[in-house]
Structures are given as C-alpha cells and as structure tokens.
N, C-alpha and C positions, 0 to 999 in steps of 0.2 A: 564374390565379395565386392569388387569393383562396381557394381550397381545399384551395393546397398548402401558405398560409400557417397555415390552420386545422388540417391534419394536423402540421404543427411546433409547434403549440404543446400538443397534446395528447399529445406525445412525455413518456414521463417522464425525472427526471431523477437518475437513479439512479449512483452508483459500482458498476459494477460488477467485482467480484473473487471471487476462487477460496481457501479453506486447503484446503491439501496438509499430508498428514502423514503420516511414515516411523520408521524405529526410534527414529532419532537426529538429527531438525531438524525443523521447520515450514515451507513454503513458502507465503508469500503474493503470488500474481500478482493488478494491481489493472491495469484500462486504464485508461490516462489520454493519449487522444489530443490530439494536440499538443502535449504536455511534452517535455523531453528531459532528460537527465543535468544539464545545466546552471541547468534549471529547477526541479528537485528535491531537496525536502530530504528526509530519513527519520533518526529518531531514536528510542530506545526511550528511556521515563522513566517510573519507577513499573511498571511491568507494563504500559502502554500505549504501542503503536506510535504515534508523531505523521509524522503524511506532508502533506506544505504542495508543493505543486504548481502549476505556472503555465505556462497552454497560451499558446505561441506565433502570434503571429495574422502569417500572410503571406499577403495573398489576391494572387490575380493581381491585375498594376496595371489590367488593363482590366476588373475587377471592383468593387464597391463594395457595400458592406453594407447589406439592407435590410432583415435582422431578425438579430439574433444570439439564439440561446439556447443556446448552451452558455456555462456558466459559464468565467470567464479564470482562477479561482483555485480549489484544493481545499485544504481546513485539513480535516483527520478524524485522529481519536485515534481506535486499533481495543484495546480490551483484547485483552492476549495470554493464552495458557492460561500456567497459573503453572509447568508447568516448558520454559519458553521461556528461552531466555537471549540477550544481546546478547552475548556475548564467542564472537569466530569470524563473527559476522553479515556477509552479503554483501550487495549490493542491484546492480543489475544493470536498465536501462533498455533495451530492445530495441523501435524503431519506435512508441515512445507505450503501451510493456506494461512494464511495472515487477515485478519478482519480488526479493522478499524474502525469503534463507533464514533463518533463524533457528534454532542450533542447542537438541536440549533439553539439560537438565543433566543429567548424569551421574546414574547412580541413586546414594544415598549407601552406599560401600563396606559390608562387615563390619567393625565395630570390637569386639572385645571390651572388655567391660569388668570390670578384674579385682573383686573382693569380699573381701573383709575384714575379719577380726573385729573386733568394737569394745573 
C-alpha cells in the first residue's frame, strides 16, 4: 500500500484542457472530474474566462478516505484571444468535461468614409 500511496502523490496536478478553434468561435474543453452543471460556474470579464468549479465527493458508504489528492475546488481565470466574444456563448458540462464555445467577433464591416472639402 505504501508504494501505491507514494505513486499518488507524485501524480501532478495539472487542469488539464484543449482551444479548439474554427472560422467563427473558440472552443474550450477543460476536465474537471467530478463537477457537474450544478457545481459550475463560467463567466467572461475583461478578456478573461473565470471558471470556479467544485468536485462532488460521494465515495461508496463502505469505503472511507485515506488520502485525498485531488483538489475539491478549481478557481482559474484563462485570458481569452481578443476576438473572442461572450455574446452567443454556450457552456455545456458532459460526464465531468466542460466545453466552452465562445463565438469570435465578426470581422469589422466596409465603412466608407465620405471626404470633404474644408
């Protein structure tokens, strides 16, 4: 037991996630097992994604803890690229896998602009 408690604690302890990116959104899949829809928050402010996350603990009743290292809580702010935008944004929690789409902004139209004598 003693070796399988030393292989856990030499586990790092990483978020791990993916950006995905398309014509027209950004895709960010983050795991985060044990969370569910209920336990998670996502919000954009400032150019940075805030994701505040809280894994669910139900072990079997004839089980009992004798080492936890996974963290119960995640607070991470991700800068987003700057033509991200919140307006249209989905978020969608699947099995303790989180995907956040993120549309971009539109490219800015052709404006003319007229000129005139002074």
């Amino acid at each position: 037991m003693s070796k399988l408690r030393e292989a856990l604690r030499d586990l790092p302890e990483p978020v791990f996630a993916d950006l995905l990116e398309s014509d027209d959104a950004y895709l960010l899949v983050v795991d985060l097992p044990g969370a569910s829809a209920e336990t998670t928050d996502v919000s954009v402010e400032r150019g940075r994604l805030h994701l505040e996350a809280r894994r669910e603990k139900a072990p079997d009743r004839e089980f009992s803890y004798v080492e936890e290292d996974r963290p119960l809580f995640l607070d991470a702010e991700i800068p987003l690229p700057p033509d991200a935008t919140h307006e249209g944004s989905e978020a969608e929690m699947d099995r303790g896998v989180l995907s956040v789409r993120l549309p971009k902004r539109a490219a800015a139209s052709e404006h003319e602009i007229a000129v005139t004598d002074a």
